[in-house]
Kinemage of the C-alpha trace (Angstrom):
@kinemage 1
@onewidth
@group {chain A} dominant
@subgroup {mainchain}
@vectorlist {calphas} color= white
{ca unk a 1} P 45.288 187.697 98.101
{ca unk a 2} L 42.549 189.384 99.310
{ca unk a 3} L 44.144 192.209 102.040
{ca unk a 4} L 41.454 191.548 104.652
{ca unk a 5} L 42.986 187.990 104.845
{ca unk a 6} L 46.445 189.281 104.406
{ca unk a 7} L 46.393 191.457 107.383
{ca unk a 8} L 44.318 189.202 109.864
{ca unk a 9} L 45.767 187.745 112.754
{ca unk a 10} L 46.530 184.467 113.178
{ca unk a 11} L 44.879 183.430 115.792
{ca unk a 12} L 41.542 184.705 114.570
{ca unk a 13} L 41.515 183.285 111.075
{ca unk a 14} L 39.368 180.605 109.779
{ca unk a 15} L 41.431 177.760 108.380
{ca unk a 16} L 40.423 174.573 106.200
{ca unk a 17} L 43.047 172.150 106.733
{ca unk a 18} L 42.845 169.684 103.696
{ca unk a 19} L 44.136 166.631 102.764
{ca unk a 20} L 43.357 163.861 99.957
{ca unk a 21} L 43.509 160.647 99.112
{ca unk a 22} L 43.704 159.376 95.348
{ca unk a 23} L 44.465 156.266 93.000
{ca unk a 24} L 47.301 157.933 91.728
{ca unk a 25} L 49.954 160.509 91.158
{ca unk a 26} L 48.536 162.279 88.038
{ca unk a 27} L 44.900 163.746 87.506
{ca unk a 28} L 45.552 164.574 84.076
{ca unk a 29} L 46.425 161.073 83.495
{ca unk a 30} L 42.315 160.154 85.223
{ca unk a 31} L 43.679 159.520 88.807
{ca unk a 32} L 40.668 160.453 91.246
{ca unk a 33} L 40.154 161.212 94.731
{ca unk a 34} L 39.111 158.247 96.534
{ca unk a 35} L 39.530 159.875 100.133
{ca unk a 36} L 38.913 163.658 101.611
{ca unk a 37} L 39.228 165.440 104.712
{ca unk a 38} L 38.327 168.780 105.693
{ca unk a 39} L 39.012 170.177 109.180
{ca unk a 40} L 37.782 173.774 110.046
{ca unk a 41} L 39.107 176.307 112.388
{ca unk a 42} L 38.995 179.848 113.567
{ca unk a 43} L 42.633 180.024 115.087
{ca unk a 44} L 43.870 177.053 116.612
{ca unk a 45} L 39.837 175.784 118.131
{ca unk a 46} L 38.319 173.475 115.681
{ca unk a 47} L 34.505 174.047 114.762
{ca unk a 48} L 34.170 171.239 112.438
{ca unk a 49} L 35.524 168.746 110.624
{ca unk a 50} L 34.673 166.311 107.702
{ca unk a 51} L 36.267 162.978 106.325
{ca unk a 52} L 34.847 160.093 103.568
{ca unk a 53} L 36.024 157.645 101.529
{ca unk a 54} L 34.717 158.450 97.811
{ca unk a 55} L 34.184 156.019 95.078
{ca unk a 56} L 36.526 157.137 92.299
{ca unk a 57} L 34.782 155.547 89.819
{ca unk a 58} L 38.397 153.577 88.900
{ca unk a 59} L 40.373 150.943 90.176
{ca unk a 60} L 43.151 152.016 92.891
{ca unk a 61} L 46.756 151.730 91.475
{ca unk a 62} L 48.803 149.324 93.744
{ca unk a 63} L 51.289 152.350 94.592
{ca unk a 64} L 48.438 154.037 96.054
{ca unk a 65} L 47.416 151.213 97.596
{ca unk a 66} L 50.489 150.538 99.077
{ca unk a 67} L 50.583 153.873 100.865
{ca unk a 68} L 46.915 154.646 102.335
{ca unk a 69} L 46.184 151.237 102.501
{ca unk a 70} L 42.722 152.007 100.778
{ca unk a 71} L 41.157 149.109 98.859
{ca unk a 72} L 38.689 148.691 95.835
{ca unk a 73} L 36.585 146.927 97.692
{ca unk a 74} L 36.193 150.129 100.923
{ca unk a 75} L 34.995 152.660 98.378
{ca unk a 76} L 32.632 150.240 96.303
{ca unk a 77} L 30.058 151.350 97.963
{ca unk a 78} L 31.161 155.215 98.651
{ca unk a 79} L 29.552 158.203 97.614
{ca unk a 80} L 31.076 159.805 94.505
{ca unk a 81} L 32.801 163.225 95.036
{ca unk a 82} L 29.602 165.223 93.303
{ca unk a 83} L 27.868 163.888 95.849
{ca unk a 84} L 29.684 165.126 99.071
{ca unk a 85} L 31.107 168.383 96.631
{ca unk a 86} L 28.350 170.676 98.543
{ca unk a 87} L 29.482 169.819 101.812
{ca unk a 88} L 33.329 170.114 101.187
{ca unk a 89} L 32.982 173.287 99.553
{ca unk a 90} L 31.254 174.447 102.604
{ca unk a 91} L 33.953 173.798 104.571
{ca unk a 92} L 36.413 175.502 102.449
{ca unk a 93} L 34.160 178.546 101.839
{ca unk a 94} L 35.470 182.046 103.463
{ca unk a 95} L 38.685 179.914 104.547
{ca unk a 96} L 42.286 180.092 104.239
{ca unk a 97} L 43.448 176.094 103.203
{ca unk a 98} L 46.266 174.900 104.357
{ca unk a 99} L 47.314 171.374 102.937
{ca unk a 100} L 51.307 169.631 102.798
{ca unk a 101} L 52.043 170.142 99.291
{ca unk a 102} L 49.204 172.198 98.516
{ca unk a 103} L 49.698 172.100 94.527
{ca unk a 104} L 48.649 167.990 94.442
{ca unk a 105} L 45.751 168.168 96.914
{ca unk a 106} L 44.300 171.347 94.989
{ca unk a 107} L 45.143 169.837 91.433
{ca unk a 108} L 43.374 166.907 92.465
{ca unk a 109} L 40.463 168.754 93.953
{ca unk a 110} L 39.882 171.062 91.048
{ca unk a 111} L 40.374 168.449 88.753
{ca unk a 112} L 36.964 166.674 90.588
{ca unk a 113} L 35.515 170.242 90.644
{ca unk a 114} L 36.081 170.775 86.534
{ca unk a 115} L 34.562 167.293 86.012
{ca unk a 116} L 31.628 168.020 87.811
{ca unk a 117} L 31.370 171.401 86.031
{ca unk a 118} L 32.231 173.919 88.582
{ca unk a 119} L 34.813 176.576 88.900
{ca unk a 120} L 38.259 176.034 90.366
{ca unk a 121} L 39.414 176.973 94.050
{ca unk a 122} L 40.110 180.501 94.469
{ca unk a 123} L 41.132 180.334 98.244
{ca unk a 124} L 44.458 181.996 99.615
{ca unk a 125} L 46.674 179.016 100.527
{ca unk a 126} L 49.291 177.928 102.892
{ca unk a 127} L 51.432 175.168 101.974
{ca unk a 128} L 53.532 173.665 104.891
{ca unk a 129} L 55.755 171.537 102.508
{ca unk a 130} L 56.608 175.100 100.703
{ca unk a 131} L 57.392 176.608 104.209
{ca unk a 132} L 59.685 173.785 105.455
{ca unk a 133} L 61.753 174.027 102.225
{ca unk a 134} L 62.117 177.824 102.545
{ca unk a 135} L 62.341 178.287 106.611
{ca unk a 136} L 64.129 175.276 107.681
{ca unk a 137} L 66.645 173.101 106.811
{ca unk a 138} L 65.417 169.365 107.629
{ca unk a 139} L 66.952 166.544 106.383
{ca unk a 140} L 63.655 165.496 105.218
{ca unk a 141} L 60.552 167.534 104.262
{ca unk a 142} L 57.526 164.719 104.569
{ca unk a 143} L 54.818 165.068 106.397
{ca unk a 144} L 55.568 161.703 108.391
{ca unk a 145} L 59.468 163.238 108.765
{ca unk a 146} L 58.310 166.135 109.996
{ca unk a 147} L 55.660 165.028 112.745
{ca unk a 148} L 58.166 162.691 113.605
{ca unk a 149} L 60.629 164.765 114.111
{ca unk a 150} L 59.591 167.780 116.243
{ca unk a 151} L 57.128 165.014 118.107
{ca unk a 152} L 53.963 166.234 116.551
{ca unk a 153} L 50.168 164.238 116.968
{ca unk a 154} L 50.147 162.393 113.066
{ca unk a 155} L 46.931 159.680 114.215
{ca unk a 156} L 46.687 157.105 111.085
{ca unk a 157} L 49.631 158.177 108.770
{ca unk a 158} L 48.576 158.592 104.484
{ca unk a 159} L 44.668 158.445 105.484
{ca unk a 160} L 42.951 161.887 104.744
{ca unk a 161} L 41.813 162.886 108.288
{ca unk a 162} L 45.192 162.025 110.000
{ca unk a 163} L 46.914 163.970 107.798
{ca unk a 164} L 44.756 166.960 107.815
{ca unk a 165} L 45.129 166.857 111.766
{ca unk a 166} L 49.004 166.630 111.152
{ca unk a 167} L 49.082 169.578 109.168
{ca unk a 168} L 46.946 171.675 111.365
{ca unk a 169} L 50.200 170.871 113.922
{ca unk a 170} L 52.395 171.439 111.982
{ca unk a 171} L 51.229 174.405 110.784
{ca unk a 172} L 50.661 175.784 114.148
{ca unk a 173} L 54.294 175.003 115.244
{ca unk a 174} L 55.442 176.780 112.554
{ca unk a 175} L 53.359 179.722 113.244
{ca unk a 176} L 54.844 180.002 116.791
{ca unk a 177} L 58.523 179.033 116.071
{ca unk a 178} L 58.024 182.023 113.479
{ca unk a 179} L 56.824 184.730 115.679
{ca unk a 180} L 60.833 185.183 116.125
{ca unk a 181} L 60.895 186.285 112.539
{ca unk a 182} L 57.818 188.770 112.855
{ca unk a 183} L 55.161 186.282 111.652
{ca unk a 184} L 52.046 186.921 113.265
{ca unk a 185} L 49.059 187.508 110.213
{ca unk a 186} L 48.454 184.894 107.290
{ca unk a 187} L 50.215 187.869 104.900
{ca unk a 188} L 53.445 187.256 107.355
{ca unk a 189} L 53.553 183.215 106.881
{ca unk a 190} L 52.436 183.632 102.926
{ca unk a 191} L 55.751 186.178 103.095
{ca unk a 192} L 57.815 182.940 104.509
{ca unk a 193} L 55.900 180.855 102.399
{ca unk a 194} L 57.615 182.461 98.840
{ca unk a 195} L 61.288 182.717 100.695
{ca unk a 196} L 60.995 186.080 102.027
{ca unk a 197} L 61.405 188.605 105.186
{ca unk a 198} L 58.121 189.692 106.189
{ca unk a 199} L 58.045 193.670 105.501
{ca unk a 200} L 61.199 193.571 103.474
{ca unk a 201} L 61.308 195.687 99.930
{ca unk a 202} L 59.814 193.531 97.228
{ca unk a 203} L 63.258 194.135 94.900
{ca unk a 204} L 65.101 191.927 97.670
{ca unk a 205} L 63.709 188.807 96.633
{ca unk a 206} L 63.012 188.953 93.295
{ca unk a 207} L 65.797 185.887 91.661
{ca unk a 208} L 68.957 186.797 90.251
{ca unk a 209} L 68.936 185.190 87.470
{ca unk a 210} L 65.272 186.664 86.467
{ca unk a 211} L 66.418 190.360 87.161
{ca unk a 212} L 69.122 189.403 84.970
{ca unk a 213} L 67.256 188.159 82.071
{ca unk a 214} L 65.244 191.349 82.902
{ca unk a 215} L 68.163 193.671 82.796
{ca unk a 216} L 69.694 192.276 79.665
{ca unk a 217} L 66.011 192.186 77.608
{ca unk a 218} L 67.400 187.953 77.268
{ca unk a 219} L 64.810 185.509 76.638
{ca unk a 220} L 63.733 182.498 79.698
{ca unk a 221} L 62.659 179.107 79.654
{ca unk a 222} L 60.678 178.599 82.658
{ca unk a 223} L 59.698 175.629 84.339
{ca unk a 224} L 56.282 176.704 85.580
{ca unk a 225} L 53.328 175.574 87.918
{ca unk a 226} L 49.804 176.781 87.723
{ca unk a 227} L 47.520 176.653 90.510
{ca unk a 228} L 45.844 173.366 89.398
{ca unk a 229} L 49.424 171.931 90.122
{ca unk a 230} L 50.083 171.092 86.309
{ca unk a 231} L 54.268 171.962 85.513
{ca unk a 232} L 54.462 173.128 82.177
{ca unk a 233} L 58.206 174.767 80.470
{ca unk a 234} L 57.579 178.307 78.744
{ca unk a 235} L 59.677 180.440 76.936
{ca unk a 236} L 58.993 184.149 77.507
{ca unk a 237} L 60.621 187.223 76.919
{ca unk a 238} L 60.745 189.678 80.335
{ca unk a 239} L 58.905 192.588 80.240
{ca unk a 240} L 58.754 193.808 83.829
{ca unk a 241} L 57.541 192.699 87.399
{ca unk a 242} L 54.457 193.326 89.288
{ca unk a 243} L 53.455 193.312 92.861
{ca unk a 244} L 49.867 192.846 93.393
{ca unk a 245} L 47.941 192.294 96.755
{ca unk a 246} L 51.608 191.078 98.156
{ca unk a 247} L 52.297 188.366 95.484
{ca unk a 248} L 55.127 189.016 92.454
{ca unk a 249} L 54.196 188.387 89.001
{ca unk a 250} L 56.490 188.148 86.229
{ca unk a 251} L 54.711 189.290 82.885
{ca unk a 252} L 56.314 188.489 79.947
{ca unk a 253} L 55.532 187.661 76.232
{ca unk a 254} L 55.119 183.850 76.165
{ca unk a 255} L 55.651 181.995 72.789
{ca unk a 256} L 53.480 179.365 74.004
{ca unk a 257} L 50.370 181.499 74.140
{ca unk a 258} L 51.634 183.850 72.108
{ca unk a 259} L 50.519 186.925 73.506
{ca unk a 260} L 51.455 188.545 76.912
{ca unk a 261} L 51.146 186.531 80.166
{ca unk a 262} L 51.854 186.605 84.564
{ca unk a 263} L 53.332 184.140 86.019
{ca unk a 264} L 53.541 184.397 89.589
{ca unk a 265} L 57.142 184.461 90.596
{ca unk a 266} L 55.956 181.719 93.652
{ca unk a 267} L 55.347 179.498 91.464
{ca unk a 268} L 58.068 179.420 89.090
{ca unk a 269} L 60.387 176.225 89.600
{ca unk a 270} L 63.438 176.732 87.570
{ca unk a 271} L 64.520 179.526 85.150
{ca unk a 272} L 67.160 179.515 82.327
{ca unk a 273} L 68.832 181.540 80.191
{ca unk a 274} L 67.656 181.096 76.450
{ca unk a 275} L 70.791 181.460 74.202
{ca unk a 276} L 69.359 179.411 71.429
{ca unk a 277} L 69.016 182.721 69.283
């Protein structure tokens, strides 16, 4: 991340708080967007926000349907996402986006982006979903659970502006219940984002199990995520880790690819020990 965002205070960042729509689960499967919302902030004041139904050039899937009540017939006549890509990327220029489950609504929106031939996100990122999971213990980790829960404002529940609103609260009650634990710049909440201590020695929260496979030279299967939100298993032999701008990379020789890879350690869901040899 870049270390001017890293270090900046809270309170005087500029956040994109995103949310999306879709007619599906799976972009790689052609799911589209069929709803955005964009709202922009510098701290907690809001200097602009944007939401529209887009025409996803598909029918809806009657899951999706079922959950942001969005019909065929509302986006018939909605612009397509090339046509309103200008303005969103706008929005999300120069900002820090913060979205609830971060890896769908960014799969989905650079999957729209590589279809209209442009280049993927390269925004830092705060995912709330990520930050329940590692900070707190509820007994469920939904955005509805969670406004619900610690009595948050969630206006029109699984539509793309109401949940962009919900996640600006919720990130924003996080931030303050935090400041107990030292968080007070987006570096500090990214450091609570990947399960660790802000200002604690990078060694301390590096898995077991991967300095293990590390120590012993022993081969991995990883169940891995890349930014677009695709999960992918790799075997890879260890070679060392790497810190750069505050974010942990594994790099490792990856039979996949065949040649010599990083993985950020964030973004690695599961990891086993390959004894097949």
């Amino acid at each position: 991340m870049n270390e001017s965002y890293s270090n900046l205070n809270l309170e005087h960042t500029p956040f994109a708080f995103l949310d999306v729509e879709t007619t599906g689960l799976e972009p790689q499967r052609g799911h589209r967007v069929c709803e955005i919302a964009v709202v922009r902030t510098v701290g907690r004041v809001e200097t602009r926000r944007f939401s529209s139904l887009i025409n996803p050039g598909r029918r809806i899937g009657a899951g999706a349907q079922a959950v942001n009540r969005i019909s065929d017939y509302m986006v018939a006549n909605a612009p397509r996402f090339r046509d309103l890509m200008d303005e969103v990327l706008a929005l999300l220029d120069g900002a820090v986006i913060v979205a609830h489950n971060a890896p769908f609504d960014l799969g989905f929106v650079n999957h729209e982006l590589h279809l209209a031939w442009q280049a993927p996100l390269q925004n830092p990122v705060v995912d709330t979903l990520a930050i329940a999971r590692k900070a707190y213990r509820f007994p469920s980790n939904s955005l509805d659970a969670l406004t619900r829960r610690l009595g948050l404002l969630h206006p029109q529940q699984h539509r793309a502006l109401g949940d962009a609103l919900a996640v600006k609260h919720l990130m924003w009650w996080m931030a303050d219940n935090l400041q107990a634990r030292g968080v007070r710049t987006v570096g500090d909440l990214l450091e609570i984002q990947r399960g660790r201590q802000p200002g604690t020695p990078m060694e301390a929260h590096i898995p077991a199990d991967l300095q293990e496979a590390i120590g012993q030279g022993c081969s991995m299967v990883l169940r891995y995520q890349s930014r677009d939100g695709f999960v992918t298993n790799r075997r890879v032999d260890p070679i060392r880790i790497d810190e750069r701008r505050g974010t942990q990379y594994l790099v490792a020789y990856c039979h996949l690819r065949q040649a010599e890879r990083s993985f950020r350690i964030d973004r690695i869901l599961e990891i086993k020990i390959d004894d097949s040899d």
